[in-house]
PyMOL Python script that loads the backbone (N, CA, C, O; Angstrom):
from pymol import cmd

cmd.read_pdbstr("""\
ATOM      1  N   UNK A   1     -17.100  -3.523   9.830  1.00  0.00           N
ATOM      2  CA  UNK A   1     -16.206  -2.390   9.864  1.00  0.00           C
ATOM      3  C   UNK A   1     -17.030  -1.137  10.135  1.00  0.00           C
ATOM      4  O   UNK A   1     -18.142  -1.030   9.618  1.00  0.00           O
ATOM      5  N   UNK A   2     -16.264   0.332  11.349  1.00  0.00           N
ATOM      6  CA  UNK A   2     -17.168   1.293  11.485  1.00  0.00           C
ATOM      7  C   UNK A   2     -17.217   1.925  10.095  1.00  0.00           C
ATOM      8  O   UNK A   2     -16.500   1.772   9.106  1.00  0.00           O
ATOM      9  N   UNK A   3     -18.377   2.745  10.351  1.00  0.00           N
ATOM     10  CA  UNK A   3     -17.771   4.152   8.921  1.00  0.00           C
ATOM     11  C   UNK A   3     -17.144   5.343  10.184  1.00  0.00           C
ATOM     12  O   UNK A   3     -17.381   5.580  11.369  1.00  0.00           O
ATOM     13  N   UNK A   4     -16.370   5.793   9.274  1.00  0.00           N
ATOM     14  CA  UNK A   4     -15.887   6.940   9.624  1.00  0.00           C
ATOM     15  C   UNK A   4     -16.745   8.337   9.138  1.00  0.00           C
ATOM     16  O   UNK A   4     -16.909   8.473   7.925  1.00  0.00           O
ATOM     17  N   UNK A   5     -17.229   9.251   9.945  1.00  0.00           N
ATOM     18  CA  UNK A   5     -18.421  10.228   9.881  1.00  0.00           C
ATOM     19  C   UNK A   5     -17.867  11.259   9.701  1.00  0.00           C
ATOM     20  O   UNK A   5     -18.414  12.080   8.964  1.00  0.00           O
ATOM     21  N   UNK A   6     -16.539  11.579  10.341  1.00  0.00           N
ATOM     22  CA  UNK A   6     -16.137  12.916  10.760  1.00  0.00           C
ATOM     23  C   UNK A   6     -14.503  13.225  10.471  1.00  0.00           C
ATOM     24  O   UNK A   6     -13.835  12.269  10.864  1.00  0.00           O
ATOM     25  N   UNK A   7     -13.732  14.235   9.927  1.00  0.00           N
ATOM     26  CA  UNK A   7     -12.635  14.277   9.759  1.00  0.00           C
ATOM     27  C   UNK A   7     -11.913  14.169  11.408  1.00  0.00           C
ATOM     28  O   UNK A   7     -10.737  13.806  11.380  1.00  0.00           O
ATOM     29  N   UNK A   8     -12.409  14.405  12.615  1.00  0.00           N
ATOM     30  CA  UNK A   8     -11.763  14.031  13.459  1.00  0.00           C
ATOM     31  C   UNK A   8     -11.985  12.177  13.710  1.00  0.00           C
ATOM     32  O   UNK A   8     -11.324  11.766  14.664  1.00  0.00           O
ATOM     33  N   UNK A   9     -12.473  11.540  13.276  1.00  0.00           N
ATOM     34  CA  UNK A   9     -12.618  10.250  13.527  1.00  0.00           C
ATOM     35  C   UNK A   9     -11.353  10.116  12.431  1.00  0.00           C
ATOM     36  O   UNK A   9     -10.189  10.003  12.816  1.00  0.00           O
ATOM     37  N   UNK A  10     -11.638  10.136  11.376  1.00  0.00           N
ATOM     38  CA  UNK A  10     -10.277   9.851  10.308  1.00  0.00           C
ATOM     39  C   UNK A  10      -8.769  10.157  10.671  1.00  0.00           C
ATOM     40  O   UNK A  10      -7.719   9.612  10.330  1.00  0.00           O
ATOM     41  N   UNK A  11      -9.116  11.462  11.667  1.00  0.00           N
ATOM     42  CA  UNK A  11      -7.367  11.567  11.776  1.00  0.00           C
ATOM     43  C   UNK A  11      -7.375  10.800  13.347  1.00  0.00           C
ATOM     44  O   UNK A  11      -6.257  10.774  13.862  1.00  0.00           O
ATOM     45  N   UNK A  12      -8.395  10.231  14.097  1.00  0.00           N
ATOM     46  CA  UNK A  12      -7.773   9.411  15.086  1.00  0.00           C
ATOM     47  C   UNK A  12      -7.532   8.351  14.520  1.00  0.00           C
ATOM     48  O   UNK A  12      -6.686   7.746  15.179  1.00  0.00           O
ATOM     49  N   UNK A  13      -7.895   7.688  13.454  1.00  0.00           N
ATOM     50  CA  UNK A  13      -7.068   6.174  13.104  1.00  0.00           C
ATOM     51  C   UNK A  13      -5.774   6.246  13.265  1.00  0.00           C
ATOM     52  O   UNK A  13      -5.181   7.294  13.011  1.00  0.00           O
ATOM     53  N   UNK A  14      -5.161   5.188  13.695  1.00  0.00           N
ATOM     54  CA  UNK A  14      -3.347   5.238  13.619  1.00  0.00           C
ATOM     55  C   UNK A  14      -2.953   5.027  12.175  1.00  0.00           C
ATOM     56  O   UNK A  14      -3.692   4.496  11.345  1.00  0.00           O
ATOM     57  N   UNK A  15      -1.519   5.564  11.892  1.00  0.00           N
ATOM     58  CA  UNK A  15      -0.942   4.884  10.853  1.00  0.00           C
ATOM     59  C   UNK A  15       0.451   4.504  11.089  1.00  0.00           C
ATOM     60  O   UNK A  15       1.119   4.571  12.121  1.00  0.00           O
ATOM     61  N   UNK A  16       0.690   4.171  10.143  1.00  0.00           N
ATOM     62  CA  UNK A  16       2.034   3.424   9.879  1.00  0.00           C
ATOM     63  C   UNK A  16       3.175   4.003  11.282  1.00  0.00           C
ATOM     64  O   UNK A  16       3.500   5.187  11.373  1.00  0.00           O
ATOM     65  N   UNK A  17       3.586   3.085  12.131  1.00  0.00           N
ATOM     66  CA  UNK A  17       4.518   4.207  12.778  1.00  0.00           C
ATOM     67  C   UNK A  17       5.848   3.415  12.583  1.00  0.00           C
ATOM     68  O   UNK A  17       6.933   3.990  12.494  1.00  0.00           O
ATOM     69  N   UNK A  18       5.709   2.137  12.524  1.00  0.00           N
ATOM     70  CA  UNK A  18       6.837   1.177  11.690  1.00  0.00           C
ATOM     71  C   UNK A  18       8.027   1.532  10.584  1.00  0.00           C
ATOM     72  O   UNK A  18       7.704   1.418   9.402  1.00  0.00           O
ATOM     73  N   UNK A  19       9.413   1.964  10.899  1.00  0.00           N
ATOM     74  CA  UNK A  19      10.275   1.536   9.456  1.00  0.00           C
ATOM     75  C   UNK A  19      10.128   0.361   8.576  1.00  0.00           C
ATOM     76  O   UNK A  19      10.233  -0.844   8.806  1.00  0.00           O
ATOM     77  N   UNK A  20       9.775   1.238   7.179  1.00  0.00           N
ATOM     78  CA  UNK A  20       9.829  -0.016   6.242  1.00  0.00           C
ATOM     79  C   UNK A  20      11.392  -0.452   6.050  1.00  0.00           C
ATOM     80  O   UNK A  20      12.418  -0.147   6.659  1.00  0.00           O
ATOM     81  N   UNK A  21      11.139  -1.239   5.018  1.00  0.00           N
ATOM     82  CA  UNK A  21      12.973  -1.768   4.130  1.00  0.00           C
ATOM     83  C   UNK A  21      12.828  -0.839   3.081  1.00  0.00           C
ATOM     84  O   UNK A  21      11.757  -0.398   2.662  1.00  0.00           O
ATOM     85  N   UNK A  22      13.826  -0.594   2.724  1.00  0.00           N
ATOM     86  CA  UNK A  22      14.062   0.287   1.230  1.00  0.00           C
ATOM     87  C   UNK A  22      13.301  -0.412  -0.060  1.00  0.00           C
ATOM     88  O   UNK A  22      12.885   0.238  -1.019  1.00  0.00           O
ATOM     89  N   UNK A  23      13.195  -1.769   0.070  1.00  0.00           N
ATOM     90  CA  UNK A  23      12.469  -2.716  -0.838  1.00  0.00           C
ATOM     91  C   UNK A  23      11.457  -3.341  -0.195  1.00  0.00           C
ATOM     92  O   UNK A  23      11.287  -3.067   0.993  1.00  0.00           O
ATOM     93  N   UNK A  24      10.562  -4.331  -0.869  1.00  0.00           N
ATOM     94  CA  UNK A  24      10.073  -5.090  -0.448  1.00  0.00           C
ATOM     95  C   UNK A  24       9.548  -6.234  -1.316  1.00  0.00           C
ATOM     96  O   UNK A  24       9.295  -6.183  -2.520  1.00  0.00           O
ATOM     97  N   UNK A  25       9.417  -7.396  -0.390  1.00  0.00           N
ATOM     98  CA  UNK A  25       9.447  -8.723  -1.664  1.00  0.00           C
ATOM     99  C   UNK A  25       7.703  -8.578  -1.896  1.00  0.00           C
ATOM    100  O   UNK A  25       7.028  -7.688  -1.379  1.00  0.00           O
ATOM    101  N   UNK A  26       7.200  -9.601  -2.740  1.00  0.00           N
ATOM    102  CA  UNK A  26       5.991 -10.137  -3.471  1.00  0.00           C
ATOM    103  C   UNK A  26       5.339 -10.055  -2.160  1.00  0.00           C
ATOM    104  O   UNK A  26       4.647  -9.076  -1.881  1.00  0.00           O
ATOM    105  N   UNK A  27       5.541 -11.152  -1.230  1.00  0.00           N
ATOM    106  CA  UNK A  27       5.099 -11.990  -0.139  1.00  0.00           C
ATOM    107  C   UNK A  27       5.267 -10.633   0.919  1.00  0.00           C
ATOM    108  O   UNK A  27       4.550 -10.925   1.876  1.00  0.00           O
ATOM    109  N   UNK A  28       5.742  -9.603   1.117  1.00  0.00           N
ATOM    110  CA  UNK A  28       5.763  -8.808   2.364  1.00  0.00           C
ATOM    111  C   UNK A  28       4.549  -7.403   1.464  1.00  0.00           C
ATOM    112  O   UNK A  28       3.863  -6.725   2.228  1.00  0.00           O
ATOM    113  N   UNK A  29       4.476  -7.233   0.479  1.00  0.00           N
ATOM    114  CA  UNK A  29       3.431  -6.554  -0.400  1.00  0.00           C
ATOM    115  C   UNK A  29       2.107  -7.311   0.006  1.00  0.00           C
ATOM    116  O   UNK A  29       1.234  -6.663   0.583  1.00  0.00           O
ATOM    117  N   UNK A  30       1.994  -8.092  -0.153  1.00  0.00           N
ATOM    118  CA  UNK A  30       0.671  -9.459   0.012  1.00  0.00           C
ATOM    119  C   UNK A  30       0.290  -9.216   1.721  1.00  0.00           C
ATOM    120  O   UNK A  30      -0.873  -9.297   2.115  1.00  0.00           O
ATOM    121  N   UNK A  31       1.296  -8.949   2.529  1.00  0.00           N
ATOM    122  CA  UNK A  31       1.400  -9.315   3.671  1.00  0.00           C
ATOM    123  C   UNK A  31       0.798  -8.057   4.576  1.00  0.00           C
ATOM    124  O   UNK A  31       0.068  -8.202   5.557  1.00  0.00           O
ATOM    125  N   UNK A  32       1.333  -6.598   3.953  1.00  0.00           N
ATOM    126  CA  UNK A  32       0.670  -5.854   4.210  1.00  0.00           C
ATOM    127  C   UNK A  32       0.060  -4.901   3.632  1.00  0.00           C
ATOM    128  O   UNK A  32      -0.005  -3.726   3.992  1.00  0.00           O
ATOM    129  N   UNK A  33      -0.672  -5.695   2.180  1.00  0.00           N
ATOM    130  CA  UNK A  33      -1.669  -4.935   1.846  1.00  0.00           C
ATOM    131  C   UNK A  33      -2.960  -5.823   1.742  1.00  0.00           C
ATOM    132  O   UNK A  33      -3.969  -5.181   1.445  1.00  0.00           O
ATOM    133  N   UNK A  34      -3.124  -7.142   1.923  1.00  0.00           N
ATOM    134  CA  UNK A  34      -3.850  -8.192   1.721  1.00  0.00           C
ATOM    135  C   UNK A  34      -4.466  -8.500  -0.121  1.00  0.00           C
ATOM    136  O   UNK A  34      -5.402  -9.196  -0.515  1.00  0.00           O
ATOM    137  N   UNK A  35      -3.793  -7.923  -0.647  1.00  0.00           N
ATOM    138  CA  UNK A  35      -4.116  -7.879  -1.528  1.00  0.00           C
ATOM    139  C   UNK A  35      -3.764  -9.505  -2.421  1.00  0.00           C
ATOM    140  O   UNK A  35      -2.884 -10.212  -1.929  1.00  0.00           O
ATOM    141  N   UNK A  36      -4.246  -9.832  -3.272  1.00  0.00           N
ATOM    142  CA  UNK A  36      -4.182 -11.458  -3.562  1.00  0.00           C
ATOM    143  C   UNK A  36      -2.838 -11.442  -4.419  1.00  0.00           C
ATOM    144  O   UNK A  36      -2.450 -10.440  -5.019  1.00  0.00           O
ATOM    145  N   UNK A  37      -2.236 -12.549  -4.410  1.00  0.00           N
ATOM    146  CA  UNK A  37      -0.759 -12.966  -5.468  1.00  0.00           C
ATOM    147  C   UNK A  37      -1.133 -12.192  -6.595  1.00  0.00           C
ATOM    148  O   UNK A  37      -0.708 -11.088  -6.935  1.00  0.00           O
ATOM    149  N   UNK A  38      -2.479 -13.334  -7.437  1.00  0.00           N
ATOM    150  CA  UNK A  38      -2.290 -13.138  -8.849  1.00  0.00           C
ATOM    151  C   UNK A  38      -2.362 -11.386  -9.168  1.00  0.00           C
ATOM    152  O   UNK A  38      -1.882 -10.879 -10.183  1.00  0.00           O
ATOM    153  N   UNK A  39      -3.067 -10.613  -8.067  1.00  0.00           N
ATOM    154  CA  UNK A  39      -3.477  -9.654  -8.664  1.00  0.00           C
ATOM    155  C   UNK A  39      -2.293  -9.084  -8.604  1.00  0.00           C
ATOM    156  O   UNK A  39      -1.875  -8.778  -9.721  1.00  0.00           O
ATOM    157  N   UNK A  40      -1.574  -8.818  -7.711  1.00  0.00           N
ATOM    158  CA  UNK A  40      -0.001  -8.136  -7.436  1.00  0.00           C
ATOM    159  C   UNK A  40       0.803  -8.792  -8.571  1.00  0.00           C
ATOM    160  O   UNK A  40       1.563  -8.104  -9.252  1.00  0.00           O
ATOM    161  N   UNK A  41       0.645 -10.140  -8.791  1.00  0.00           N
ATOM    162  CA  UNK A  41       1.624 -10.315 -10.344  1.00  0.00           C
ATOM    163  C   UNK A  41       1.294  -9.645 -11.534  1.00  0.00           C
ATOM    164  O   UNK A  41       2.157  -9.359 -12.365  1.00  0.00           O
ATOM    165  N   UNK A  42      -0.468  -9.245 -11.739  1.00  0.00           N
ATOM    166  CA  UNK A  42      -1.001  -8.844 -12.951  1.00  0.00           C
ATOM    167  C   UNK A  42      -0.762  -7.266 -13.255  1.00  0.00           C
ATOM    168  O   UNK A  42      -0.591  -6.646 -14.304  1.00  0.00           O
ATOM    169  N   UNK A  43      -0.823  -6.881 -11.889  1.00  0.00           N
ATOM    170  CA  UNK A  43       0.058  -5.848 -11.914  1.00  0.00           C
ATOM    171  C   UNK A  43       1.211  -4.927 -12.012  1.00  0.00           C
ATOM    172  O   UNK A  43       1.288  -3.705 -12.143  1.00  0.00           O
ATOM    173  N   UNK A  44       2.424  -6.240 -11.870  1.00  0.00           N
ATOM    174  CA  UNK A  44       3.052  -6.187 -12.112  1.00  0.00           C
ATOM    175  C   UNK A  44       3.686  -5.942 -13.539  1.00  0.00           C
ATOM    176  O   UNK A  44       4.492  -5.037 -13.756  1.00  0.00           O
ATOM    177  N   UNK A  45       3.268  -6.786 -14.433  1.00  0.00           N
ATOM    178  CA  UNK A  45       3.508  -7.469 -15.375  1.00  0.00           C
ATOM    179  C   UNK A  45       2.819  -6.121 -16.305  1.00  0.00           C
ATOM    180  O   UNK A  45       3.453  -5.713 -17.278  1.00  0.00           O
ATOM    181  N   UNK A  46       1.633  -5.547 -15.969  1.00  0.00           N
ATOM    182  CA  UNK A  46       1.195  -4.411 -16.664  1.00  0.00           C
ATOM    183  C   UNK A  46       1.858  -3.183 -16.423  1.00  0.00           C
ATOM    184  O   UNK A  46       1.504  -2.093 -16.873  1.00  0.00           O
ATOM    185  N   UNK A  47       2.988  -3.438 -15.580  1.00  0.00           N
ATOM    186  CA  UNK A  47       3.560  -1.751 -15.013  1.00  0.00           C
ATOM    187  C   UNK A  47       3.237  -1.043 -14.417  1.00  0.00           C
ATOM    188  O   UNK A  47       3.751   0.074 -14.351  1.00  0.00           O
ATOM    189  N   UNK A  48       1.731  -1.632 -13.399  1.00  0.00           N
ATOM    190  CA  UNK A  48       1.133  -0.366 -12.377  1.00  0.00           C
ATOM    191  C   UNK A  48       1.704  -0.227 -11.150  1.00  0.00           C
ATOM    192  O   UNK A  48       1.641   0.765 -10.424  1.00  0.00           O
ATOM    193  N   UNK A  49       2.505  -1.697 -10.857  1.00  0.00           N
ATOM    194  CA  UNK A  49       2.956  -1.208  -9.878  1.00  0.00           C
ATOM    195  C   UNK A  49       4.889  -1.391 -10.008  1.00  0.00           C
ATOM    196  O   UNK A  49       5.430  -2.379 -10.504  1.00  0.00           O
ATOM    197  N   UNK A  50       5.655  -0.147  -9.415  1.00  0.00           N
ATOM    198  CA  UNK A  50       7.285  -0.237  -9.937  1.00  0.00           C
ATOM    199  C   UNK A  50       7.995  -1.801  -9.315  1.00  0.00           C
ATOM    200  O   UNK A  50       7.597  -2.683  -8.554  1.00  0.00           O
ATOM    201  N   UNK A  51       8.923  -1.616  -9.910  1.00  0.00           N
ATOM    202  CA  UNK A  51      10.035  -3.002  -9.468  1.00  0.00           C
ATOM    203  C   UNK A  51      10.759  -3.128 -10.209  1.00  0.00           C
ATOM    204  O   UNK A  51      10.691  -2.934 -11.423  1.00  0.00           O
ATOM    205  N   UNK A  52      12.224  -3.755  -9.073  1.00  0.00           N
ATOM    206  CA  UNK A  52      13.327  -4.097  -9.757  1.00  0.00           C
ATOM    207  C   UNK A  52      13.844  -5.468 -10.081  1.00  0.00           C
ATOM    208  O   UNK A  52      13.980  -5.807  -8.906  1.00  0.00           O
ATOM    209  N   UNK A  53      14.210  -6.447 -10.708  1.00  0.00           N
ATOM    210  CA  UNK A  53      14.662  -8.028 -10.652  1.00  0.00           C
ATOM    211  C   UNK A  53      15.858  -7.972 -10.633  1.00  0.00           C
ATOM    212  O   UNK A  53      16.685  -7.434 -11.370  1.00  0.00           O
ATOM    213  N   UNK A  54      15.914  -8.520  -9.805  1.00  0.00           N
ATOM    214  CA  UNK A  54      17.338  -8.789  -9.162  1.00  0.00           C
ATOM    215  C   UNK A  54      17.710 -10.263  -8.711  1.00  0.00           C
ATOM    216  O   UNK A  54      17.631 -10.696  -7.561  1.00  0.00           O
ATOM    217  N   UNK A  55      18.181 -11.033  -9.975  1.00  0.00           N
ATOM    218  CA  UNK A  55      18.175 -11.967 -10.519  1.00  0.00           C
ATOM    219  C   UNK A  55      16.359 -12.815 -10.196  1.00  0.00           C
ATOM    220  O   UNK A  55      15.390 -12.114 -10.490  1.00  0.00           O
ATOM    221  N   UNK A  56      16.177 -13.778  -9.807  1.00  0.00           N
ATOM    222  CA  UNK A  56      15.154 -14.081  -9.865  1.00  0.00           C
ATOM    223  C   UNK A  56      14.336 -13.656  -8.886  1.00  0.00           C
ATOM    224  O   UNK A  56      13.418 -14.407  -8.559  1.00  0.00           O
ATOM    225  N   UNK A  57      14.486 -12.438  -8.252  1.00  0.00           N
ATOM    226  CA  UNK A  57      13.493 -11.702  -6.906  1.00  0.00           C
ATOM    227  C   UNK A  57      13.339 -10.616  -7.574  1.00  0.00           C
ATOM    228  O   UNK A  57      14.180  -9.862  -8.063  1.00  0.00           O
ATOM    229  N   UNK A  58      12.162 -10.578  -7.568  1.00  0.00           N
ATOM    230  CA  UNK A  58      11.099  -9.020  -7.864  1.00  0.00           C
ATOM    231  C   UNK A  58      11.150  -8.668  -6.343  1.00  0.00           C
ATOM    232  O   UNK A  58      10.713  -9.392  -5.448  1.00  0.00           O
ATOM    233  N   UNK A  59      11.900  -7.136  -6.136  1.00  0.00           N
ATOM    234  CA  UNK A  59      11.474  -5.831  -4.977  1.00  0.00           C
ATOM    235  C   UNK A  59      11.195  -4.737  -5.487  1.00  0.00           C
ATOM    236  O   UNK A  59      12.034  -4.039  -6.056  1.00  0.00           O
ATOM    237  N   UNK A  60       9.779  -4.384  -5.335  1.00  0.00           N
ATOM    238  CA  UNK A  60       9.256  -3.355  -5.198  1.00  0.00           C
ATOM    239  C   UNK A  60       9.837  -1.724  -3.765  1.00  0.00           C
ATOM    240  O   UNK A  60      10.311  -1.558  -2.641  1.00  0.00           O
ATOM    241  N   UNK A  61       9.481  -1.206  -4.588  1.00  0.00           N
ATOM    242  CA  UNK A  61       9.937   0.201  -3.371  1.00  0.00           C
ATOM    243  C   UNK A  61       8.781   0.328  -2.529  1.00  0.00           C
ATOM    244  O   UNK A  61       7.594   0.343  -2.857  1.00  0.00           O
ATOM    245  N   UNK A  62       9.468   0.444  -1.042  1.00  0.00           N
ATOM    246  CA  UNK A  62       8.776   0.764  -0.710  1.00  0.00           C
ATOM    247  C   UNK A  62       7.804   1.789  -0.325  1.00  0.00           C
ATOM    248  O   UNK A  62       6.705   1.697   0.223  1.00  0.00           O
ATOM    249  N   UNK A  63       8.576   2.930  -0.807  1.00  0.00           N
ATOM    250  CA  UNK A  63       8.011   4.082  -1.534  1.00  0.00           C
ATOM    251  C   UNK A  63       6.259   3.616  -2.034  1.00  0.00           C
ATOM    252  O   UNK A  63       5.364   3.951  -1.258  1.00  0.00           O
ATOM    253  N   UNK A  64       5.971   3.035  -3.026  1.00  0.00           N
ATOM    254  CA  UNK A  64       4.875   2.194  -3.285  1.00  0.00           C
ATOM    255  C   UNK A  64       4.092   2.242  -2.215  1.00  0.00           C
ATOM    256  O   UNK A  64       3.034   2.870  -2.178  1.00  0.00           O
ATOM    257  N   UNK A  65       4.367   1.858  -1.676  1.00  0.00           N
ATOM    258  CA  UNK A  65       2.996   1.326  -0.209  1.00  0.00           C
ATOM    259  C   UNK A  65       3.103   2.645   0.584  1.00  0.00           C
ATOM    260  O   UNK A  65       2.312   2.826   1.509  1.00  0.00           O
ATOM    261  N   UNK A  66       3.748   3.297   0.375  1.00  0.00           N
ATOM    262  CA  UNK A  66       3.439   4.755   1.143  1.00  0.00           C
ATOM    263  C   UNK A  66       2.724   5.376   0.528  1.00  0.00           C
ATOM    264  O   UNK A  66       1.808   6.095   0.927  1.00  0.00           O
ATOM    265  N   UNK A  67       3.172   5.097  -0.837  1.00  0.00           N
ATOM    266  CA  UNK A  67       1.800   6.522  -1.306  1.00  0.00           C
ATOM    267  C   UNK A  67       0.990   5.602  -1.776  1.00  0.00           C
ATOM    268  O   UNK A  67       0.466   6.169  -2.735  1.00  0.00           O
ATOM    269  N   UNK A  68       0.452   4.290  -1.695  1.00  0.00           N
ATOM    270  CA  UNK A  68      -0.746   3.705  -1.568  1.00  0.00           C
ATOM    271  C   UNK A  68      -1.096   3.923  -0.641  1.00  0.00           C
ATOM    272  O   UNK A  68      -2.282   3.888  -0.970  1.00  0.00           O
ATOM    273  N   UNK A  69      -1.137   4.201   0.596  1.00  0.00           N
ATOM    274  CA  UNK A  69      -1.604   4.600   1.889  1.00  0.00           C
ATOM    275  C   UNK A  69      -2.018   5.642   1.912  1.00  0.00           C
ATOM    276  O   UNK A  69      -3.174   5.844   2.283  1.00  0.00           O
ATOM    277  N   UNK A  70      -0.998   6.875   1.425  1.00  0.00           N
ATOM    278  CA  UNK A  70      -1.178   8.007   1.141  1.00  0.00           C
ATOM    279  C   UNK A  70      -2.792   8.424   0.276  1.00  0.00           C
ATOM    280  O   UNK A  70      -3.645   9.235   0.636  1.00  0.00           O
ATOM    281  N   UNK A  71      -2.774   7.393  -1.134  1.00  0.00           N
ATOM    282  CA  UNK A  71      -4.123   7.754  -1.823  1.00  0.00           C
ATOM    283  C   UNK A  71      -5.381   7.103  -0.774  1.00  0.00           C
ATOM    284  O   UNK A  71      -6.375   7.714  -0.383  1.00  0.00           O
ATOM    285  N   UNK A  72      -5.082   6.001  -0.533  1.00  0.00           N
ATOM    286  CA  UNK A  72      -6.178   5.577   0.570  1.00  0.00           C
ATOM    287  C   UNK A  72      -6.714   6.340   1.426  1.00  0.00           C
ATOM    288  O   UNK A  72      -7.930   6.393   1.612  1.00  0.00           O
ATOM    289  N   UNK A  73      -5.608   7.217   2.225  1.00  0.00           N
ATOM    290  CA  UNK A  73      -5.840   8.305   2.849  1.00  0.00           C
ATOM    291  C   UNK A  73      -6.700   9.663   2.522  1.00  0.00           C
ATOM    292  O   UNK A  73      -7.625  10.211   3.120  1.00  0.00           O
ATOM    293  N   UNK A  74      -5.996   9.968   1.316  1.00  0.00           N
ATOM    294  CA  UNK A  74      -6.560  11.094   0.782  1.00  0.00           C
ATOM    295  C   UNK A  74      -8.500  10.966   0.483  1.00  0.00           C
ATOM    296  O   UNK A  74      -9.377  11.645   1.016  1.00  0.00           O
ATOM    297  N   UNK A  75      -8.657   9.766  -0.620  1.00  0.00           N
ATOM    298  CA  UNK A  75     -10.244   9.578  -0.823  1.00  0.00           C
ATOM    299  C   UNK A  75     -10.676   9.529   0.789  1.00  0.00           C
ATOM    300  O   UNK A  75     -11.566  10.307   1.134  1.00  0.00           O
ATOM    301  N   UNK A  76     -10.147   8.744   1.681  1.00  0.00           N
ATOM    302  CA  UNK A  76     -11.020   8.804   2.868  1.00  0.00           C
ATOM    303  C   UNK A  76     -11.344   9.936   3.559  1.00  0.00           C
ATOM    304  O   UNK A  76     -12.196   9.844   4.443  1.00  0.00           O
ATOM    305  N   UNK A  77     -10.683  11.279   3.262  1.00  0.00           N
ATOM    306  CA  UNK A  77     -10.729  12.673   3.836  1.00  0.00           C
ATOM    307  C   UNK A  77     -11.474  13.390   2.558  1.00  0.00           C
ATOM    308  O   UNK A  77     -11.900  14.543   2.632  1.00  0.00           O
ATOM    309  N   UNK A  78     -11.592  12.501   1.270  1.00  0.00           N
ATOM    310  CA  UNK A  78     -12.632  13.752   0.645  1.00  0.00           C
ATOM    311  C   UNK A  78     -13.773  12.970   0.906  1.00  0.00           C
ATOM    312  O   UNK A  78     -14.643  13.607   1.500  1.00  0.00           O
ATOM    313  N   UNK A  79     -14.005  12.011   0.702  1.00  0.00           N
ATOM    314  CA  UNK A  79     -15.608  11.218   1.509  1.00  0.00           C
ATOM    315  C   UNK A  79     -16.068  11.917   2.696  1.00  0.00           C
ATOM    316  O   UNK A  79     -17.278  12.141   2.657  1.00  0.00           O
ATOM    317  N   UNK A  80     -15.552  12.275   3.602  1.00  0.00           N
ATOM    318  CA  UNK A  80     -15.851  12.595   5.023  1.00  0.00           C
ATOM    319  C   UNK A  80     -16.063  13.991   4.857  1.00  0.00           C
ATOM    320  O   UNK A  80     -17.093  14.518   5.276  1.00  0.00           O
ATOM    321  N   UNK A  81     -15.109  14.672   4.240  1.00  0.00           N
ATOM    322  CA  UNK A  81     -14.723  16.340   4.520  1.00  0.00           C
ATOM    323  C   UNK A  81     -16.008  17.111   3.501  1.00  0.00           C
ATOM    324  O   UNK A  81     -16.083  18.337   3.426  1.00  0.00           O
TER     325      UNK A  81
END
""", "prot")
cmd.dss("prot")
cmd.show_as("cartoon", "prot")
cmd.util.cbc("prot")
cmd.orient("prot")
């Protein structure tokens, strides 16, 4: 992976230009954050990350993964800046 050196290298990365769903399941969280099952369940289960059950399906907002992107974003512009 490059490093990023310069706040103009950081704001040429692309982001998200995709509509999310208003929700999102376990498996579409996993899908685009790569992040592993157990850890997204352990998280769950501790309250770090929100959700609703709706009968036996956990959806998360997708709100969530925006402003996980969002903080991702942010540390990568105070590293650089």
């Amino acid at each position: 992976m490059s490093k990023i050196s310069t706040p103009a290298e950081a704001a040429a990365i692309p982001r998200r230009k995709t509509a999310l769903p208003k929700f999102l399941t376990i498996a579409e969280l996993i899908a685009a954050t790569k992040i592993s099952r157990q850890t997204i369940s352990r998280k769950l289960k501790l309250g770090e990350i929100p959700h609703v059950k709706m009968g036996s399906r956990i959806l998360i907002p997708a709100s969530f993964l925006i402003d996980l992107e969002n903080a991702a974003w942010s540390t990568t512009k105070q590293r650089i800046g």
